[in-house]
C-alpha positions as semicolon CSV with decimal commas, in nm:
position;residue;x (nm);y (nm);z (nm)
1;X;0,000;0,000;0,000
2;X;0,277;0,256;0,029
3;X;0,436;0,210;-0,333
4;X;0,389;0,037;-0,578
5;X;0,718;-0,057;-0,841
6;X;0,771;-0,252;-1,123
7;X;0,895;-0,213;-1,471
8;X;0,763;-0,151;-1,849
9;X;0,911;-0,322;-2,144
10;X;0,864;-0,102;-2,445
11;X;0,939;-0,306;-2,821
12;X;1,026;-0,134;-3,135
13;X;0,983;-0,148;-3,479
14;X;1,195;0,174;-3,593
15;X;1,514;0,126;-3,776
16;X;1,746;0,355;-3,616
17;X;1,780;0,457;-3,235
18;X;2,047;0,707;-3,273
19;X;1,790;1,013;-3,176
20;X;1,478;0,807;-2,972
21;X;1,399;0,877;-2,646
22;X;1,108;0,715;-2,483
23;X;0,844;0,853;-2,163
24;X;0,670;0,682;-1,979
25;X;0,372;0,882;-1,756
26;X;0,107;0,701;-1,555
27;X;-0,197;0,893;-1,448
28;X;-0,415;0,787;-1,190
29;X;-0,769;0,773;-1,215
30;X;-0,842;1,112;-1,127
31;X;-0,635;1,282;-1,384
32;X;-0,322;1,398;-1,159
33;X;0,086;1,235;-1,309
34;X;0,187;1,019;-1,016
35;X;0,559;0,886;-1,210
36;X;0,711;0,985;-1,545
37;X;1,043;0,959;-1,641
38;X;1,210;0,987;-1,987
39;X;1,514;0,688;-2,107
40;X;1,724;0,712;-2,434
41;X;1,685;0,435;-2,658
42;X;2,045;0,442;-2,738
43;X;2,107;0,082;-2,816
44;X;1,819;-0,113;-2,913
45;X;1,784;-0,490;-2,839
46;X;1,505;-0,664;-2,996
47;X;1,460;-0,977;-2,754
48;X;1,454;-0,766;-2,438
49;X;1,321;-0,419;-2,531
50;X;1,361;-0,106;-2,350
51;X;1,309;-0,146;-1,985
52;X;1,137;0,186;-1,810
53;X;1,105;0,134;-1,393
54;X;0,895;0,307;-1,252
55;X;0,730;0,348;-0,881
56;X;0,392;0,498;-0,753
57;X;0,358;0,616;-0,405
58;X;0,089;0,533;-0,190
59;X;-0,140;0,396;-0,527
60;X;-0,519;0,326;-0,509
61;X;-0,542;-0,070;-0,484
62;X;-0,786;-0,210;-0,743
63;X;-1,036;-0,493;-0,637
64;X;-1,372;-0,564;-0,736
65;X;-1,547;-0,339;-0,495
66;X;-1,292;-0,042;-0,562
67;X;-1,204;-0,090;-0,969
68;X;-0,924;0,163;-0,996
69;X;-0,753;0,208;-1,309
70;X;-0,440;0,356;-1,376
71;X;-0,352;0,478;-1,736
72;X;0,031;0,358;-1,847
73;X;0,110;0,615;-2,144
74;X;0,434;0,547;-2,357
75;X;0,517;0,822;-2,582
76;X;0,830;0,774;-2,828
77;X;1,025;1,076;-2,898
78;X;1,219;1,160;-3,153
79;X;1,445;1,502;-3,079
80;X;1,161;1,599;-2,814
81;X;0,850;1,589;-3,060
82;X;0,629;1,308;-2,990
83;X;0,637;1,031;-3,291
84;X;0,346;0,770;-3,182
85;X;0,190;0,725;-2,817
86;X;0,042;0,410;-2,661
87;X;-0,154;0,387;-2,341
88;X;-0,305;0,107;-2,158
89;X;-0,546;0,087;-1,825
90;X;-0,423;-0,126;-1,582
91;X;-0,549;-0,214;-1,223
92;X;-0,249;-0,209;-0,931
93;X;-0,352;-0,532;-0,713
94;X;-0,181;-0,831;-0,518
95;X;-0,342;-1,188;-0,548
96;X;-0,288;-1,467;-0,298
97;X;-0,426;-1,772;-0,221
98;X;-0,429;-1,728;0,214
99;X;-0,384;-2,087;0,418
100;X;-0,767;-2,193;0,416
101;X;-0,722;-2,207;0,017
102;X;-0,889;-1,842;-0,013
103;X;-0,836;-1,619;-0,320
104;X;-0,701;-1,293;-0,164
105;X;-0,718;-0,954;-0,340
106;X;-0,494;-0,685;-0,139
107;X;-0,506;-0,932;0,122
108;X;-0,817;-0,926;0,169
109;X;-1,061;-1,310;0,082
110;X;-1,291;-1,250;-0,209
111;X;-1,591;-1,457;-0,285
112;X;-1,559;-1,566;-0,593
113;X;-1,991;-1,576;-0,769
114;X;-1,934;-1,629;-1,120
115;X;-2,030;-1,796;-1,467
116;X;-1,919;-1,944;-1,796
117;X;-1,922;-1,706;-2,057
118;X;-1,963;-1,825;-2,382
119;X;-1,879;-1,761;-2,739
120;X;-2,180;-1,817;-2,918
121;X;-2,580;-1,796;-2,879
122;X;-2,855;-1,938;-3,047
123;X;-2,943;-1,899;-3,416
124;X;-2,648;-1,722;-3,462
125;X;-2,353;-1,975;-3,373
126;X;-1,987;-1,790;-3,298
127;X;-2,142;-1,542;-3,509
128;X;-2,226;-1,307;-3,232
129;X;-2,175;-0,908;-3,235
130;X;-1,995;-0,745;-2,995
131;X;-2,329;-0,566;-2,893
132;X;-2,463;-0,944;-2,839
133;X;-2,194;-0,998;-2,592
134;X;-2,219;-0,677;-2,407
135;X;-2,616;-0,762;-2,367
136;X;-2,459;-1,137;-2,204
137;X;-2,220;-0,961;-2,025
138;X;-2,449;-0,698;-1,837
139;X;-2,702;-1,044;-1,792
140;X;-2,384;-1,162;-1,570
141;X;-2,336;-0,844;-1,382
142;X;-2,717;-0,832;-1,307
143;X;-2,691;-1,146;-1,195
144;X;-2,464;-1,029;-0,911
145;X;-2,155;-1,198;-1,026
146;X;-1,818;-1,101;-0,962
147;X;-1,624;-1,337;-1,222
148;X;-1,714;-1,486;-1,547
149;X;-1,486;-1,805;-1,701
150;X;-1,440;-1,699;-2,083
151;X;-1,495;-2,065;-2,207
152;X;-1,286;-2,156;-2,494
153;X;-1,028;-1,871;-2,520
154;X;-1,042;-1,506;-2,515
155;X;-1,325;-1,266;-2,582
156;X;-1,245;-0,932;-2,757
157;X;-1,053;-0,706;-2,596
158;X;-1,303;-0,421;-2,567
159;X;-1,495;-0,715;-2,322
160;X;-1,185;-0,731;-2,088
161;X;-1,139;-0,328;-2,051
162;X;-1,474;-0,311;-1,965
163;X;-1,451;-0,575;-1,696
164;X;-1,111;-0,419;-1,565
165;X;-1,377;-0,081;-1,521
166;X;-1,664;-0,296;-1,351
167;X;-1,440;-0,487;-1,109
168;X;-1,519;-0,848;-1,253
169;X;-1,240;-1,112;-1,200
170;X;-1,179;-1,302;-1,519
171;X;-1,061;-1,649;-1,633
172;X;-0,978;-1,767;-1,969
173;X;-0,941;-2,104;-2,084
């Protein structure tokens, strides 16, 4: 609870270094810079990346009563000016599994009231819009469930950022 640290790894797909620079800025959840910090590319190695560290103090803990989202925003520079810019929401948590065989979120035991989500519905196969899916989705959360178990590998993306926002634990197969 009083900081959180750990480290982005940035790839690459530009064919010379000599003049990158790359910044990293997270924003918490109300708008406000809590870490940046700016690294030279320099030399560029393709298997490992660039490796930005970074710590927040005191962060907001995400669960699924509390569904905090911090936005990780990677900018590369070339000589200052800003070339392309990728961000990404992401929840700061710790999971455990406590001695009576609990799942622990922040130390704290969660029950876990969820259901198979699907990939298909009737009369329409795996054909199924991503409106379709939203509609299953909010029949889950007015169900009262916390979790859903995406059967048969991953949903779309959009599905996942919008569970990240709602606080709803998620398994894939």
């Amino acid at each position: 609870p009083e900081q959180a640290s750990g480290v982005v790894r940035v790839y690459l797909s530009a064919t010379d270094y000599a003049h990158l620079s790359l910044q990293l800025r997270i924003v918490d959840p109300w708008g406000y810079e809590v870490s940046s910090r700016t690294v030279r590319v320099a030399k560029y190695n393709e298997t490992s990346g660039v490796e930005i560290s970074y710590d927040i103090p005191n962060p907001e803990l995400w669960s699924p009563s509390n569904a905090v989202l911090y936005s990780y925003e990677v900018s590369l520079l070339e000589g200052g000016v800003c070339q392309d810019r990728v961000s990404v929401a992401t929840g700061l948590r710790s999971i455990s599994v406590n001695d009576a065989n609990r799942l622990c979120i922040n130390g704290e035991e969660v029950d876990v009231r969820g259901v198979g989500l699907g990939h298909d519905r009737d009369g329409y196969g795996t054909a199924i819009t991503q409106q379709m899916l939203l509609e299953d989705y909010m029949r889950v959360k007015d169900m009262g469930a916390n979790a859903i178990r995406s059967l048969w590998g991953p949903h779309v993306d959009a599905l996942y950022d919008r569970t990240d926002r709602d606080g709803i634990l998620v398994w894939i197969d």
